[in-house]
C-alpha positions in Angstrom: -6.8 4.9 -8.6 -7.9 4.2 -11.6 -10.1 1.8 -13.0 -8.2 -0.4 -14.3 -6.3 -1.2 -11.6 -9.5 -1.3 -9.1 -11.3 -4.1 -11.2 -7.5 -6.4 -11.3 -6.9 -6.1 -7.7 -10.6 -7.0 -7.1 -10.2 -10.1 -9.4 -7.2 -11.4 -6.9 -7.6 -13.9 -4.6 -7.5 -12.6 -0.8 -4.2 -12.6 0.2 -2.4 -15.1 2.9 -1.1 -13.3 5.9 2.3 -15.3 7.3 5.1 -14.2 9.4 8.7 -13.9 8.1 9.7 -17.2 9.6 6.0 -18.9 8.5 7.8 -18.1 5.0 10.8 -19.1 5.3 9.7 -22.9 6.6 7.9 -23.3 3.2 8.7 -20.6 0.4 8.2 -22.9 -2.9 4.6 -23.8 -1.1 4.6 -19.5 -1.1 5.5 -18.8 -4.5 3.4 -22.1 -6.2 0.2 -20.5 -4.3 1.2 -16.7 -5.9 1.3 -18.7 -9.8 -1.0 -21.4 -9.5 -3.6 -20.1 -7.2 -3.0 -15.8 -7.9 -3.4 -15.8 -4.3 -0.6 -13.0 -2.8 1.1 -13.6 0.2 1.2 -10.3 2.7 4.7 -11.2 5.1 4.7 -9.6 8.6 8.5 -9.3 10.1 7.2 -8.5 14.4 3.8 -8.0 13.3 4.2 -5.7 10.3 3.6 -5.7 7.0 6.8 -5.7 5.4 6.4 -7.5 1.8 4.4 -9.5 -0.4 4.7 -12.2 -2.8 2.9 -12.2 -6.0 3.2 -14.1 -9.2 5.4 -12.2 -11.9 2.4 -12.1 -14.0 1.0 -10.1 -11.8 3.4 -7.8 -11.1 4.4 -6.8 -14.7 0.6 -6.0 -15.3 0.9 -3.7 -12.3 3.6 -2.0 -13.6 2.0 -1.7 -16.7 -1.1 -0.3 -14.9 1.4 2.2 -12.7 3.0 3.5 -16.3 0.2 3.9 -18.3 -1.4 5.9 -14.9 1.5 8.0 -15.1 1.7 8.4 -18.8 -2.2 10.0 -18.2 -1.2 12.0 -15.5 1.7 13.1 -17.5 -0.6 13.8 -20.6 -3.4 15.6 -18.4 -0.7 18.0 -17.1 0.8 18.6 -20.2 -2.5 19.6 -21.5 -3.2 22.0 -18.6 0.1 23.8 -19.4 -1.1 24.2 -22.7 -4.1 25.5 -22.5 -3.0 27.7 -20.0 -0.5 29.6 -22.4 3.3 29.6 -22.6 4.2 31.6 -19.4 5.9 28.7 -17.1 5.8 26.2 -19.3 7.8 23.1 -19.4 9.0 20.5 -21.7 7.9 16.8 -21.2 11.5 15.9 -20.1 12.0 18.4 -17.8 8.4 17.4 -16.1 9.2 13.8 -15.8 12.2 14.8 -14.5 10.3 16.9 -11.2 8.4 13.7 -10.7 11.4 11.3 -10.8 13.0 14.0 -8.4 10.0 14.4 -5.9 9.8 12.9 -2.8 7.6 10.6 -2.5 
């Protein structure tokens, strides 16, 4: 995990735990909390976790985080191959294609 993304989630609010139907009663009182108050709502479906709800703020800049993680990832592998000499060697593409294709 990188830092990054350590110091944002620690700058969240704690999130609200509420059952599927808690949600359903009142989900504008749900999504005003996520953007007003950038407090995330964890919803349990028979005592689960099952989703959350943030505010779209907050989940582009985690999907920012996620990419530039992987970009550095990407980048620190590509390095390694390098500097270990042409012998197995792959392109970029054909690395980020393994990843897409890995199970995750």
């Amino acid at each position: 995990m990188s830092l990054m993304y350590t110091c944002y989630i620690h700058d969240m609010s704690s999130p609200v735990i509420e059952s599927m139907a808690e949600v359903r009663r009142h989900l504008a009182d749900v999504i005003d909390r996520a953007h007003r108050d950038d407090t995330p709502t964890i919803i349990t479906r028979r005592g689960r976790e099952e989703a959350v709800v943030i505010d779209i703020r907050e989940y582009r800049h985690l999907c920012q985080v996620a990419e530039r993680a992987e970009e550095a990832w990407l980048n620190r592998l590509a390095d390694e191959a390098e500097s270990d000499g042409p012998e197995g060697a792959v392109s970029l593409e054909e690395m980020a294609a393994l990843i897409r294709d890995r199970p995750t």
